[in-house]
gemmi code that builds the backbone of each chain (N, CA, C; Angstrom):
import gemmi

chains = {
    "A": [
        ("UNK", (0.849, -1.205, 0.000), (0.000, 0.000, 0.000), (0.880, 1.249, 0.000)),
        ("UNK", (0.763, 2.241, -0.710), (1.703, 3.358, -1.076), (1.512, 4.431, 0.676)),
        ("UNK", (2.280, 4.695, 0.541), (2.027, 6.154, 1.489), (3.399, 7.173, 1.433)),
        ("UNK", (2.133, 7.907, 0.112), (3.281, 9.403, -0.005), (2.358, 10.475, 0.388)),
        ("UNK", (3.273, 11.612, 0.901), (2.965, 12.133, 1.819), (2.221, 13.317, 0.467)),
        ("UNK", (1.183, 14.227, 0.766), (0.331, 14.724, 0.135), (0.053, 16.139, 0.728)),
        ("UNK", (-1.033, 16.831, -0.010), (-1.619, 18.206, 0.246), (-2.867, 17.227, 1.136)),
        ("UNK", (-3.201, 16.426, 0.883), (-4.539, 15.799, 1.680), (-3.895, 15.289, 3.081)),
        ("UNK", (-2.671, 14.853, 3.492), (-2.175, 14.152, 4.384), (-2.941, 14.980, 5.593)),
        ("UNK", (-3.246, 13.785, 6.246), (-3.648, 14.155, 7.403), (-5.250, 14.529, 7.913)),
        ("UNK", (-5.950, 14.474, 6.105), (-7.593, 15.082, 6.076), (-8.311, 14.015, 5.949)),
        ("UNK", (-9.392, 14.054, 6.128), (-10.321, 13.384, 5.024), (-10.312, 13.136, 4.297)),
        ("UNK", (-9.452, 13.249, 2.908), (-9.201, 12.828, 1.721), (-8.017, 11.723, 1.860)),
        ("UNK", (-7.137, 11.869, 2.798), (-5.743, 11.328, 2.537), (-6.336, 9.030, 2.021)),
        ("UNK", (-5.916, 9.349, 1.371), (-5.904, 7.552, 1.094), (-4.641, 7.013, 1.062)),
        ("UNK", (-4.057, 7.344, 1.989), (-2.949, 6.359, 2.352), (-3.657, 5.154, 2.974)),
        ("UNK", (-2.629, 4.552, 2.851), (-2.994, 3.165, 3.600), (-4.531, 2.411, 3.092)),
        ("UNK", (-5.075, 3.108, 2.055), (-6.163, 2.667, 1.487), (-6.336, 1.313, 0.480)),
        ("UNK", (-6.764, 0.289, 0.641), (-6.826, -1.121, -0.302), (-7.877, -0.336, -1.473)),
        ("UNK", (-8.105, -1.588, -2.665), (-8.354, -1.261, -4.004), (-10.225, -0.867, -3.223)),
        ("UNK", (-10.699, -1.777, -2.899), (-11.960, -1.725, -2.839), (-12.124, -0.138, -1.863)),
        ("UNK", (-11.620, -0.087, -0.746), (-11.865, 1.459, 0.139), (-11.520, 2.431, -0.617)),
        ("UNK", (-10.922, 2.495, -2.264), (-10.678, 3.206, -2.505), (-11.324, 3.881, -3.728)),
        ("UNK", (-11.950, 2.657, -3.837), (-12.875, 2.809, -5.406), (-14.433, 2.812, -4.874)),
        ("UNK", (-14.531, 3.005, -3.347), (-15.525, 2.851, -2.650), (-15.679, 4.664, -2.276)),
        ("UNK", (-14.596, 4.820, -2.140), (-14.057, 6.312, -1.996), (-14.194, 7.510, -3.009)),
        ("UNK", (-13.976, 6.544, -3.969), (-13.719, 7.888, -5.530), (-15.404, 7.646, -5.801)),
        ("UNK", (-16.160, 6.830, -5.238), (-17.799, 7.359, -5.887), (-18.554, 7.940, -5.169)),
        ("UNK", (-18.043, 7.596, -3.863), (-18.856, 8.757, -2.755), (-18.387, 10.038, -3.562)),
        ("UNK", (-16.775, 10.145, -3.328), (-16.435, 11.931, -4.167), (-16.842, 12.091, -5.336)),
        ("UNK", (-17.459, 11.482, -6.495), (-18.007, 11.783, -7.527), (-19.263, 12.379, -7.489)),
        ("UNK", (-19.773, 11.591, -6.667), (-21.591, 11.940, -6.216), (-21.031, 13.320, -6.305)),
        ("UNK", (-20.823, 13.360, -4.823), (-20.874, 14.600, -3.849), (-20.535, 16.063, -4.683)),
        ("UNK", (-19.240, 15.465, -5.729), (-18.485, 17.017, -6.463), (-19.484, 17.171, -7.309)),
        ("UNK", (-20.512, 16.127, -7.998), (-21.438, 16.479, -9.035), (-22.758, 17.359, -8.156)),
        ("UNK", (-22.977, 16.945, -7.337), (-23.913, 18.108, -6.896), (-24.056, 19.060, -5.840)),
        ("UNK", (-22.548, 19.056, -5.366), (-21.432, 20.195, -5.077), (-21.615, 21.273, -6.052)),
        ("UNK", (-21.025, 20.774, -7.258), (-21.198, 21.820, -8.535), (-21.992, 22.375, -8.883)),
        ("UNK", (-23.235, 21.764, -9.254), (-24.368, 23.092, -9.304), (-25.067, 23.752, -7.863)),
        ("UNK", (-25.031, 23.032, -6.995), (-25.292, 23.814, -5.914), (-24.017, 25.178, -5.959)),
        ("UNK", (-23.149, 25.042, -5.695), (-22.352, 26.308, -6.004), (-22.523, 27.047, -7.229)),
        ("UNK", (-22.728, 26.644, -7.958), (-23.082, 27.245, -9.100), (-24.169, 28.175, -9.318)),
        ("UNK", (-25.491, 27.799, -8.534), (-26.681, 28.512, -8.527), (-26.386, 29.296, -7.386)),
        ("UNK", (-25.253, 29.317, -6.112), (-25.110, 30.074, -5.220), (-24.256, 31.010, -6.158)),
        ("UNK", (-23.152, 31.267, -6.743), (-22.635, 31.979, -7.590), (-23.303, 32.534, -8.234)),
        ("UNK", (-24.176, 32.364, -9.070), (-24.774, 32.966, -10.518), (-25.419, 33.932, -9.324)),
        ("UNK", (-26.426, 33.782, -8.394), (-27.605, 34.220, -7.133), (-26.563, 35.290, -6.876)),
        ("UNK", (-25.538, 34.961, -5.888), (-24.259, 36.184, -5.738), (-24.057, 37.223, -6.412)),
        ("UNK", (-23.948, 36.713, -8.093), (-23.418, 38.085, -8.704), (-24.460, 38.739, -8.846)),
        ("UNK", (-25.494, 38.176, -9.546), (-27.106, 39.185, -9.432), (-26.825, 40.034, -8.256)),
        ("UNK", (-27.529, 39.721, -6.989), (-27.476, 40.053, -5.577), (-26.310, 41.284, -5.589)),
        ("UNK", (-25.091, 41.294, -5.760), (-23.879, 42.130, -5.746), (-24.140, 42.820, -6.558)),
        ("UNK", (-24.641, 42.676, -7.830), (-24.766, 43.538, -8.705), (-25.903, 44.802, -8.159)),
        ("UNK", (-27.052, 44.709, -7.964), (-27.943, 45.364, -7.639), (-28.287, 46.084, -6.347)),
        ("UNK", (-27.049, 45.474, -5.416), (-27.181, 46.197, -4.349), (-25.359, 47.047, -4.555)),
        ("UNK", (-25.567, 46.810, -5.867), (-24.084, 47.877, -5.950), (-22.999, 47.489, -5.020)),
        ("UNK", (-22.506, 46.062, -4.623), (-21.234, 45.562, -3.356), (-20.082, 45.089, -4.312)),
        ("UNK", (-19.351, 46.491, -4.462), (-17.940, 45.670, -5.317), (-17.107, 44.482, -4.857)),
        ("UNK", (-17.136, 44.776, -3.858), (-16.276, 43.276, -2.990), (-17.075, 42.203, -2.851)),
        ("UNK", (-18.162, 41.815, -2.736), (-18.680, 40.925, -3.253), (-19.208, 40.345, -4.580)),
        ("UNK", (-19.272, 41.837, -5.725), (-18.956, 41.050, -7.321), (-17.525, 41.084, -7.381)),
        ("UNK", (-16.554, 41.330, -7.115), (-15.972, 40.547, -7.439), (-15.262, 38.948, -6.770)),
        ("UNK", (-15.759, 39.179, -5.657), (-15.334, 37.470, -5.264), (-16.004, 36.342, -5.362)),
        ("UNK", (-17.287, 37.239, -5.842), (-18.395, 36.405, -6.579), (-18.204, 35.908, -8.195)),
        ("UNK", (-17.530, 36.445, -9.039), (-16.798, 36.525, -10.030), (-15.938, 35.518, -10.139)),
        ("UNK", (-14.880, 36.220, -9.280), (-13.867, 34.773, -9.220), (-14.066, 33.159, -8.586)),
        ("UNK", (-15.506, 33.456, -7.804), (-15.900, 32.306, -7.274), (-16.174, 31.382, -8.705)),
        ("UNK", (-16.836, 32.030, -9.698), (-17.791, 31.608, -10.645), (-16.944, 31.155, -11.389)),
        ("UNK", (-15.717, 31.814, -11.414), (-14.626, 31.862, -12.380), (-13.945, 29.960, -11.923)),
        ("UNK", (-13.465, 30.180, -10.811), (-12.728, 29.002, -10.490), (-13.482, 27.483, -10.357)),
        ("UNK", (-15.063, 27.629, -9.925), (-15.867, 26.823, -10.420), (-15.539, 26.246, -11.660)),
        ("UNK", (-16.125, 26.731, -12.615), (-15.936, 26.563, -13.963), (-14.508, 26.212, -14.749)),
        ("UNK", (-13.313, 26.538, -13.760), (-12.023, 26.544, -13.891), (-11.686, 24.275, -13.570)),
        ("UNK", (-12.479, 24.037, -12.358), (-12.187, 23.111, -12.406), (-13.360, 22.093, -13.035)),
        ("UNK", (-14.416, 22.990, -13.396), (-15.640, 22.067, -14.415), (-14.767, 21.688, -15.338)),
        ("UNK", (-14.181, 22.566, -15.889), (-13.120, 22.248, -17.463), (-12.203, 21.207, -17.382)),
        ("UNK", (-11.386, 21.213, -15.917), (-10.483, 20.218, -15.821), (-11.346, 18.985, -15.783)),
        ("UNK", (-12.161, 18.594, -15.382), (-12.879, 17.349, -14.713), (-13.385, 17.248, -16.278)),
        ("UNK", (-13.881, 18.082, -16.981), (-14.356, 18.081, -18.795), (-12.889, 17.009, -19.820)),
        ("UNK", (-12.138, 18.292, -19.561), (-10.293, 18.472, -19.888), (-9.658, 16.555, -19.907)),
        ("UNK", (-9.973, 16.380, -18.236), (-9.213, 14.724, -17.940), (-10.200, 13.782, -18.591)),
        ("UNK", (-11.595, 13.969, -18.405), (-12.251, 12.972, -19.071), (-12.396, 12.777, -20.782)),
        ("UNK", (-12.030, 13.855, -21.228), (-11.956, 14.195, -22.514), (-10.904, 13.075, -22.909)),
        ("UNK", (-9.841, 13.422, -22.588), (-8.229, 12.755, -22.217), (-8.303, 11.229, -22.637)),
        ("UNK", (-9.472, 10.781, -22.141), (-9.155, 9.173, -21.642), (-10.269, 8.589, -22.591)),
        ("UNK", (-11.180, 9.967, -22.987), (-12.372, 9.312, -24.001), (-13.479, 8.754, -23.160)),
        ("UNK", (-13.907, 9.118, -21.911), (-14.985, 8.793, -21.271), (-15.473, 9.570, -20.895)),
        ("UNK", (-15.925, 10.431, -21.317), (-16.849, 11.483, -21.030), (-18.219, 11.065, -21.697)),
        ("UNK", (-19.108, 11.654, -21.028), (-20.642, 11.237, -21.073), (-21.095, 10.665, -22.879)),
        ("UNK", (-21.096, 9.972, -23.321), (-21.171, 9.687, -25.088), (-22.184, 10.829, -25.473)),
        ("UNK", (-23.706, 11.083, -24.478), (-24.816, 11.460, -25.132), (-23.749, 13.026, -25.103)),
        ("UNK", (-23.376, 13.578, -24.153), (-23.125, 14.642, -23.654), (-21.837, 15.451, -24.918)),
        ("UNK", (-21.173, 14.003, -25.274), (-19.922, 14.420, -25.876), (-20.387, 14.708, -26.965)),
        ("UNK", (-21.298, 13.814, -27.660), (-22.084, 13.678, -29.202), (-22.596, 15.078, -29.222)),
        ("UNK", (-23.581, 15.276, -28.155), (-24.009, 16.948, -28.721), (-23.208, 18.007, -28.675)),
        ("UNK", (-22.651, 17.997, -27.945), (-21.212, 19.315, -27.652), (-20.883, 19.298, -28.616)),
        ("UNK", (-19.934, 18.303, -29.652), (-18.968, 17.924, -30.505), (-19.660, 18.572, -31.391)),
        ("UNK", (-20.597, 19.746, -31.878), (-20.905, 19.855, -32.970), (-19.904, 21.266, -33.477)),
        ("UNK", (-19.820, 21.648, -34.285), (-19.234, 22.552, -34.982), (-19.820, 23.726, -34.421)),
        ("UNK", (-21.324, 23.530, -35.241), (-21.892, 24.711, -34.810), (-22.284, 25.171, -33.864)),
        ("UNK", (-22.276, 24.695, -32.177), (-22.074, 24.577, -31.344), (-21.484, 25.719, -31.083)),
        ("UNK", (-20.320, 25.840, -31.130), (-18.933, 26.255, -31.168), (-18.954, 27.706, -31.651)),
        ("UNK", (-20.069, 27.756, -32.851), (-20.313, 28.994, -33.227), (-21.193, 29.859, -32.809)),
        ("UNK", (-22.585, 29.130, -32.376), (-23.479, 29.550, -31.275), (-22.671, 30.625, -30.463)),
        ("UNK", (-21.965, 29.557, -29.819), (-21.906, 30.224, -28.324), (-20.734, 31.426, -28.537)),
        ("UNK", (-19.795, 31.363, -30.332), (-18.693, 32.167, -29.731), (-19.427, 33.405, -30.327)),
        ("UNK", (-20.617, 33.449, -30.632), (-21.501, 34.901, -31.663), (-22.248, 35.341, -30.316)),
        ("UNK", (-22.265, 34.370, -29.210), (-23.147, 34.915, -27.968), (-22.083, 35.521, -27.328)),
        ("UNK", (-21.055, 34.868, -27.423), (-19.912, 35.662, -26.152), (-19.114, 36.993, -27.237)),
        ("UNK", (-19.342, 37.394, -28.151), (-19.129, 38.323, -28.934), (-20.211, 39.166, -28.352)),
        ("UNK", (-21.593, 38.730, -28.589), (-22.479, 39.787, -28.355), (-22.351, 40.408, -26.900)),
        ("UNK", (-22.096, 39.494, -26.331), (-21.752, 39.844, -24.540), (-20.531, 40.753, -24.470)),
        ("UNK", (-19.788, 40.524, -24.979), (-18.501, 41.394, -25.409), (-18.615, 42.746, -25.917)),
        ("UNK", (-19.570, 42.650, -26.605), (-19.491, 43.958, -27.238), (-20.430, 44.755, -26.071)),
        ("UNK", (-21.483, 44.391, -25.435), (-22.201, 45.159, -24.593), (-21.496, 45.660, -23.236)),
        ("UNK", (-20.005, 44.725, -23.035), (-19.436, 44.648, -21.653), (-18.732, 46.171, -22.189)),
        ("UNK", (-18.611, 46.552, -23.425), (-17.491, 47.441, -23.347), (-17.979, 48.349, -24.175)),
        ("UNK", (-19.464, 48.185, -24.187), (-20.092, 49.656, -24.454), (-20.564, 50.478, -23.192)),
        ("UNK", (-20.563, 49.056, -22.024), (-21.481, 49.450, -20.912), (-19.934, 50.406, -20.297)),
        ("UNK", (-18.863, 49.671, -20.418), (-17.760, 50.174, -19.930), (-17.274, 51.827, -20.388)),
        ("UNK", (-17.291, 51.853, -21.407), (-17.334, 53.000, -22.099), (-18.002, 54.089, -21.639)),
        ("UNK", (-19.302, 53.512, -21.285), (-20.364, 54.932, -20.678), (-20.303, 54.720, -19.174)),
        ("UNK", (-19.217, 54.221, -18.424), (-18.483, 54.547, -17.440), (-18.999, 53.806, -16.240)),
        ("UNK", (-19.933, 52.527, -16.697), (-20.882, 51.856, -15.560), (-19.535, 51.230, -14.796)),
        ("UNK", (-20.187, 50.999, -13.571), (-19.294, 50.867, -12.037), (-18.844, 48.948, -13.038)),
        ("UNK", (-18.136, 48.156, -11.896), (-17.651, 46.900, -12.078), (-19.339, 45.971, -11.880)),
        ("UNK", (-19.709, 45.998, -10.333), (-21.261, 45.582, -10.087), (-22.133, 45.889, -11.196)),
        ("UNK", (-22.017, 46.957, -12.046), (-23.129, 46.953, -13.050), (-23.033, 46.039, -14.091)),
        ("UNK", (-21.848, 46.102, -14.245), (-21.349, 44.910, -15.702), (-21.415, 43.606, -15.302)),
        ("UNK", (-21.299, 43.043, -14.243), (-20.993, 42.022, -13.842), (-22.106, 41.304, -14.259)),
        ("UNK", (-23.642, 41.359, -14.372), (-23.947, 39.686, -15.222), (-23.708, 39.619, -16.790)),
        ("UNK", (-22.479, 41.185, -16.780), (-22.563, 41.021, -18.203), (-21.324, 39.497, -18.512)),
        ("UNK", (-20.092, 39.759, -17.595), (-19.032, 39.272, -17.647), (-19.433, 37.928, -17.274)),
        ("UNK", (-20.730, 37.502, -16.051), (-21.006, 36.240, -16.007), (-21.260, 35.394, -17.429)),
        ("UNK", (-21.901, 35.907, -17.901), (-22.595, 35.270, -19.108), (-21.463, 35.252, -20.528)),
        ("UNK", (-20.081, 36.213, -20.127), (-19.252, 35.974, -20.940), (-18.341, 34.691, -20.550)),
        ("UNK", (-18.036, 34.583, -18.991), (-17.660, 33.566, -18.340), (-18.277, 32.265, -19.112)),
        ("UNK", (-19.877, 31.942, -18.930), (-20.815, 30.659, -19.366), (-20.263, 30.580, -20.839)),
        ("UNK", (-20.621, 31.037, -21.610), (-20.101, 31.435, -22.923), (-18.940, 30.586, -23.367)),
        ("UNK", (-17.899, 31.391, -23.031), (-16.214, 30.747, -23.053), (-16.469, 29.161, -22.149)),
        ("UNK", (-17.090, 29.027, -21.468), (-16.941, 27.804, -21.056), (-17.391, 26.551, -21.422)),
        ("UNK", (-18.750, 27.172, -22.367), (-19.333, 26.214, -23.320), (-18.407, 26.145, -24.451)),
        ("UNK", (-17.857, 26.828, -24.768), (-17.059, 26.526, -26.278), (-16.369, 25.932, -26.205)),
        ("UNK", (-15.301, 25.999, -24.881), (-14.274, 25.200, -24.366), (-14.662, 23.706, -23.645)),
        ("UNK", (-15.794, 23.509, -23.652), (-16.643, 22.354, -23.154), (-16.566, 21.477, -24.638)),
        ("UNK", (-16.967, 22.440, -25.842), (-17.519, 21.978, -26.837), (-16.049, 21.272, -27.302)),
        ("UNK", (-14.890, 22.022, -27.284), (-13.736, 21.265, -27.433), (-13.183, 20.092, -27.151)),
        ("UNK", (-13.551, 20.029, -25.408), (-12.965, 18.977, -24.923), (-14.258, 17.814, -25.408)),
        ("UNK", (-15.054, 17.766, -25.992), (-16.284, 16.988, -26.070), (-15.723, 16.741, -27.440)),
        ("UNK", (-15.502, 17.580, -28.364), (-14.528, 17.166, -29.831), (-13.107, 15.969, -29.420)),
        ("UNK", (-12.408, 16.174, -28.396), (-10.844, 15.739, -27.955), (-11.720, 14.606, -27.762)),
        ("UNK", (-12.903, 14.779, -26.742), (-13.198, 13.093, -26.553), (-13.612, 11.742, -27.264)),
        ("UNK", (-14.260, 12.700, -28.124), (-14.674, 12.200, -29.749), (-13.413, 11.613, -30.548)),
        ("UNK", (-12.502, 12.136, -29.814), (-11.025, 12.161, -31.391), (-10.454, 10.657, -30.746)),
        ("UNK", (-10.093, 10.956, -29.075), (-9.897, 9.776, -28.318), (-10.432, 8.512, -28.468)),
        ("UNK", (-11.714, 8.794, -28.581), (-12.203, 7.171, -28.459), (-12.344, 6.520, -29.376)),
        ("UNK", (-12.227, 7.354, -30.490), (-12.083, 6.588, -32.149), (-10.544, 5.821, -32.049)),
        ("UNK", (-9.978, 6.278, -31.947), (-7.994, 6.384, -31.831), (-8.535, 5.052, -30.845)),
        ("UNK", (-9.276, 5.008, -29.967), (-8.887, 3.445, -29.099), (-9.583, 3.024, -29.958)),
        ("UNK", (-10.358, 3.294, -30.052), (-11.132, 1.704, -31.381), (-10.921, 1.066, -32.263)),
        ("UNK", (-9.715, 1.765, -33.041), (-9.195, 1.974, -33.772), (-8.662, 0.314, -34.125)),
        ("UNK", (-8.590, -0.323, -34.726), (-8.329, -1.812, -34.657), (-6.852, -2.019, -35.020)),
        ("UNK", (-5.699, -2.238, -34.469), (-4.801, -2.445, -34.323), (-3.748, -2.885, -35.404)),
        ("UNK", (-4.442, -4.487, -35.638), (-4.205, -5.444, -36.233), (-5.350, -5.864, -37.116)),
        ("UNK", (-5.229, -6.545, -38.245), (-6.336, -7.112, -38.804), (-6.079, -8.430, -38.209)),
        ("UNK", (-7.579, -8.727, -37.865), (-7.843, -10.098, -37.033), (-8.073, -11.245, -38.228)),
    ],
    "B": [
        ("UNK", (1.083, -2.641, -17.763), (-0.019, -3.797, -17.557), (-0.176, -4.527, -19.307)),
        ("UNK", (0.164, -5.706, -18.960), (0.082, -6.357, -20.418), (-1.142, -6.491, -20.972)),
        ("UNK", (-0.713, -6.659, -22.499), (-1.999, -7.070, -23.112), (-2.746, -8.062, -23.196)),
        ("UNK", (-4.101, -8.461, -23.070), (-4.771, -9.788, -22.864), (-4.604, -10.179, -24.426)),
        ("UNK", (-3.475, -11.038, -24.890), (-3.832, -11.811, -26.310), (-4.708, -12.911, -25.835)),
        ("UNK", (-4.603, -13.550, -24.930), (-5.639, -14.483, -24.714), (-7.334, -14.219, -25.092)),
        ("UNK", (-7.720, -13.165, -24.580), (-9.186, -12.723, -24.865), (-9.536, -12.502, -26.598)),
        ("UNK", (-8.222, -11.553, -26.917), (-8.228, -11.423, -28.362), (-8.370, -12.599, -29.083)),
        ("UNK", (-7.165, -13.636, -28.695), (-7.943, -14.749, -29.454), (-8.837, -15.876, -29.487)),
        ("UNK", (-9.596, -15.536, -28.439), (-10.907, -16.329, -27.536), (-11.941, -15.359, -28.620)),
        ("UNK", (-12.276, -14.445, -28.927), (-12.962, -13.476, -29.445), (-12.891, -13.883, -30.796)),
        ("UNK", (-12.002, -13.933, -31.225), (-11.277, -14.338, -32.731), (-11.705, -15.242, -33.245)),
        ("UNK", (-11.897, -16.335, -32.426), (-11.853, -17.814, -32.404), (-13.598, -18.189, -32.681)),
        ("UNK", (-14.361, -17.538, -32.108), (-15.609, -17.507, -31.768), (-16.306, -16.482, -33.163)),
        ("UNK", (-15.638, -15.824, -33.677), (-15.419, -15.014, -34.869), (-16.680, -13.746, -34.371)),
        ("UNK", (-16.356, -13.094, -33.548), (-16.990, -12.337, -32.062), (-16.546, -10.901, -32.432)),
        ("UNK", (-16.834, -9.446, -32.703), (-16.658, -8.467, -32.963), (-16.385, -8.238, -31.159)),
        ("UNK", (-15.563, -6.772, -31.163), (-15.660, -6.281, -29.865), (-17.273, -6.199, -29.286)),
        ("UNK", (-17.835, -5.200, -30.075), (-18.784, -4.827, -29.870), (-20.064, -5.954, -29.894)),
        ("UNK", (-19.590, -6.953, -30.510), (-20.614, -8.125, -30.349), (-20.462, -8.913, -28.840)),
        ("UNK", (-19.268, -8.900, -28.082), (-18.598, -9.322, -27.217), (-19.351, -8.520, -25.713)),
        ("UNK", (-18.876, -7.199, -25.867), (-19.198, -6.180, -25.174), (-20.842, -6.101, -24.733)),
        ("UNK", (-21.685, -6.417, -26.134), (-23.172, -6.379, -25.659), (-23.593, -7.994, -24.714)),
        ("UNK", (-22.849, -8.674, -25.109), (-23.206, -9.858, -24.770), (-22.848, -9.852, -23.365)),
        ("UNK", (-21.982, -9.337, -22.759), (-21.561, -9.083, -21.098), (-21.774, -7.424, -20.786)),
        ("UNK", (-22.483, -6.610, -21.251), (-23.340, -5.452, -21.031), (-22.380, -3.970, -20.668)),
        ("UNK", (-20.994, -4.444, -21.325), (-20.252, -2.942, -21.127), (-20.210, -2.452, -22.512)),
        ("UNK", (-19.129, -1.801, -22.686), (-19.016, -1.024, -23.757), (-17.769, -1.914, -24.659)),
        ("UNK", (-17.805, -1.142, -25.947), (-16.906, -1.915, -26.840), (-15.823, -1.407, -26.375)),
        ("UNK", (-15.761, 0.315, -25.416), (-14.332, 0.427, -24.951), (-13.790, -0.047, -23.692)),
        ("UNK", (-14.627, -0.501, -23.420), (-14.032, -1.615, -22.068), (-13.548, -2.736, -22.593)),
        ("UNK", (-13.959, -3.424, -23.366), (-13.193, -4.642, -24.167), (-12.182, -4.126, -24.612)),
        ("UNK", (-12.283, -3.380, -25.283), (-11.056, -3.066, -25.865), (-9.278, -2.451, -24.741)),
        ("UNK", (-10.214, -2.058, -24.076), (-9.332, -1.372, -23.218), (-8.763, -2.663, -22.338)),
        ("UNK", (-9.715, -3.691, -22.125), (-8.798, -4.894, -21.630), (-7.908, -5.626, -22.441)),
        ("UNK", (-8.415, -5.939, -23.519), (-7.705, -6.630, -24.713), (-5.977, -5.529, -24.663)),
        ("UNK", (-6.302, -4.048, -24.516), (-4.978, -3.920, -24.775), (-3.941, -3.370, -23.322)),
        ("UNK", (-5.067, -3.839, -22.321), (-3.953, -4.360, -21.297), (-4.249, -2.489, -20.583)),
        ("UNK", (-5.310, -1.856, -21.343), (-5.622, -0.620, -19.949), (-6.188, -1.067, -19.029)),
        ("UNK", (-6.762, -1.697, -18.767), (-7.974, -1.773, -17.557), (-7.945, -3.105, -17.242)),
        ("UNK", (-7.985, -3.609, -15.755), (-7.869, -4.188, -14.812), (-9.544, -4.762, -14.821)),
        ("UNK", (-10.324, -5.930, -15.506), (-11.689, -5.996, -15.615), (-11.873, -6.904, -13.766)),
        ("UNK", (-13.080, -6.640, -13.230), (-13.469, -6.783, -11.728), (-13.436, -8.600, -11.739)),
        ("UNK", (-13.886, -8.892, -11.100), (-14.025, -10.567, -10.924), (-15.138, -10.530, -12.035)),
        ("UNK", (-16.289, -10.058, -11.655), (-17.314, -10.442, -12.054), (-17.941, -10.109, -13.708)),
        ("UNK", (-16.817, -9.099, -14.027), (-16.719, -8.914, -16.091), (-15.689, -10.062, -16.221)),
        ("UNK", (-14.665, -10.672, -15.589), (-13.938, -11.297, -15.873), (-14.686, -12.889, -16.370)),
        ("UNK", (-15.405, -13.148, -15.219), (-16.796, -14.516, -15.281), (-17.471, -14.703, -16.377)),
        ("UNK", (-18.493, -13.003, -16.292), (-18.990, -13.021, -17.398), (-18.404, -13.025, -19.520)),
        ("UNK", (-17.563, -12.864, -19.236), (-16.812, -12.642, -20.567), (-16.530, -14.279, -20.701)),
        ("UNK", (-15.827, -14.987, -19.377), (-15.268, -16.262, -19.546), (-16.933, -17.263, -20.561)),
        ("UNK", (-17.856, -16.866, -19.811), (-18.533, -17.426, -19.729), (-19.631, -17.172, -21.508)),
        ("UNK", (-19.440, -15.692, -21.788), (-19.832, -15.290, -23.318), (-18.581, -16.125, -24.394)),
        ("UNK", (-17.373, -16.438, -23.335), (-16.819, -17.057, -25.049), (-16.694, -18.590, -24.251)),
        ("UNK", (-17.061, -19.013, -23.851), (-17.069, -20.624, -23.585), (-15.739, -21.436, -22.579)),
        ("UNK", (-14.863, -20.254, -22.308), (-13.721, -20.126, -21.644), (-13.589, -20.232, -19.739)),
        ("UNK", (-12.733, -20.827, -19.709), (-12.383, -20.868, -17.849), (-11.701, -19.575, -17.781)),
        ("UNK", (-11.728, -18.815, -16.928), (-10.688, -17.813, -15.926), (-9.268, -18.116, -16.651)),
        ("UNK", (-8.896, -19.340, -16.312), (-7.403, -19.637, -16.743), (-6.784, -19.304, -17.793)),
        ("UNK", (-7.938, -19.777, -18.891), (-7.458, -20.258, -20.701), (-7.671, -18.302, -20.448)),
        ("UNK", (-8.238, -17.452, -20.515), (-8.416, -16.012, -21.112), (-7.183, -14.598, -19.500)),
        ("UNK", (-7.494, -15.116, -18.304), (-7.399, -14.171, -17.778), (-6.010, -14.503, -16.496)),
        ("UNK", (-5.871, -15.748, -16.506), (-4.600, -15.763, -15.879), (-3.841, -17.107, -16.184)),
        ("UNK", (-3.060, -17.611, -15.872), (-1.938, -18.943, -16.094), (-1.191, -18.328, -16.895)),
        ("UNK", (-0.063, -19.073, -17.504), (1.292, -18.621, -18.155), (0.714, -18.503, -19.663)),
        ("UNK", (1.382, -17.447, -20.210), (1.504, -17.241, -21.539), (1.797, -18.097, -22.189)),
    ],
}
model = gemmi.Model(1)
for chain_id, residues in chains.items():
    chain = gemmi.Chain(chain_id)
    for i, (resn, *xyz) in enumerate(residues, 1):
        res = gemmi.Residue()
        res.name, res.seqid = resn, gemmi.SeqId(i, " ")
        for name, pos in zip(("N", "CA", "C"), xyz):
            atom = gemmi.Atom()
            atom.name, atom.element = name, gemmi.Element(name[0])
            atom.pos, atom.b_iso = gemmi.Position(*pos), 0.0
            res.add_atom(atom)
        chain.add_residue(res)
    model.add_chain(chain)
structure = gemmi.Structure()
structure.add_model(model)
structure.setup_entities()
């Protein structure tokens, strides 16, 4: 049984000293939990920046911001690794993977773009813009979703790929 | 982690597509495949069932000497 010493050592997470079964018993409790971890934070985020926005609290859009930001930062990775290995959701990967997809969302985060920096222009505070920048955030993250859903597509052909003729 | 030629040619033999293989013990064609080339570690109980879709013991496909 391995035991190297870790950022988890010592927590709740640490799986040292952990056998195959406590450990694969382990990684689905944490799967559950991060999957609806994630949108629960997520709908607390999106709720935040509204909320900050309208009661005009710069320090809370922006740590509401970066909350939303780093969310989505590790949605991509968990997108990113599964992409990687070609197991990402088939139904999930199939629709992402479309082209136009890709174009959708980058003509929405254009349009969001262009309003963030007209609003900017006529001198609105950070809190005012801010569900502009959310929705540029969602945006970029779908396209970059739509990618790794293409990578996963590219992956799992490449394993199927038949080797040898039998 | 080596490759299972054993399964490959238990599959072969039976003249068995992955994907004909795969439905018949209820995973995916990339789980077969991914055992056949020695990614994935299959549980006791895909190991049974597979023995048991190509007519095979444990031994002849998933362990004894090369």
């Amino acid at each position: 049984m391995e035991d190297k010493t870790t950022l988890a050592s010592g927590t709740i997470f640490d799986e040292a000293g952990y056998d195959e079964m406590q450990k694969a018993e382990n990684h689905e409790i944490g799967f559950r939990l991060f999957r609806i971890m994630f949108f629960v934070v997520l709908l607390f985020a999106m709720v935040f920046i509204i909320v900050c926005s309208n009661t005009e609290n710069l320090a809370g859009t922006i740590i509401s911001l970066v909350l939303l930001a780093t969310l989505f930062g590790f949605y991509l990775l968990y997108a990113y690794m599964t992409a990687k290995r070609g197991i990402m959701n088939p139904k999930f990967a199939k629709s992402w993977s479309g082209t136009w997809v890709i174009i959708v969302y980058a003509i929405i985060a254009f349009l969001w773009v262009v309003r963030l920096i007209d609003d900017l222009c006529y001198g609105k505070e950070l809190f005012d813009v801010s569900p502009s920048i959310m929705w540029i955030i969602l945006t970029v993250e779908a396209m970059l979703m739509c990618l790794c859903a293409k990578k996963n597509n590219k992956v799992l052909k490449k394993q199927l790929e038949d080797d040898e003729e039998e | 982690m080596a490759k299972n030629l054993k399964l490959k040619s238990a599959r072969a033999a039976m003249d068995m597509s992955q994907q004909a293989l795969a439905e018949a013990v209820g995973v995916s064609r990339q789980t077969i495949n991914a055992i056949e080339k020695g990614n994935y570690n299959p549980t006791l109980n895909l190991c049974i069932d597979i023995c048991k879709a190509l007519g095979k013991t444990l031994d002849e496909i998933f362990w004894g000497n090369d």
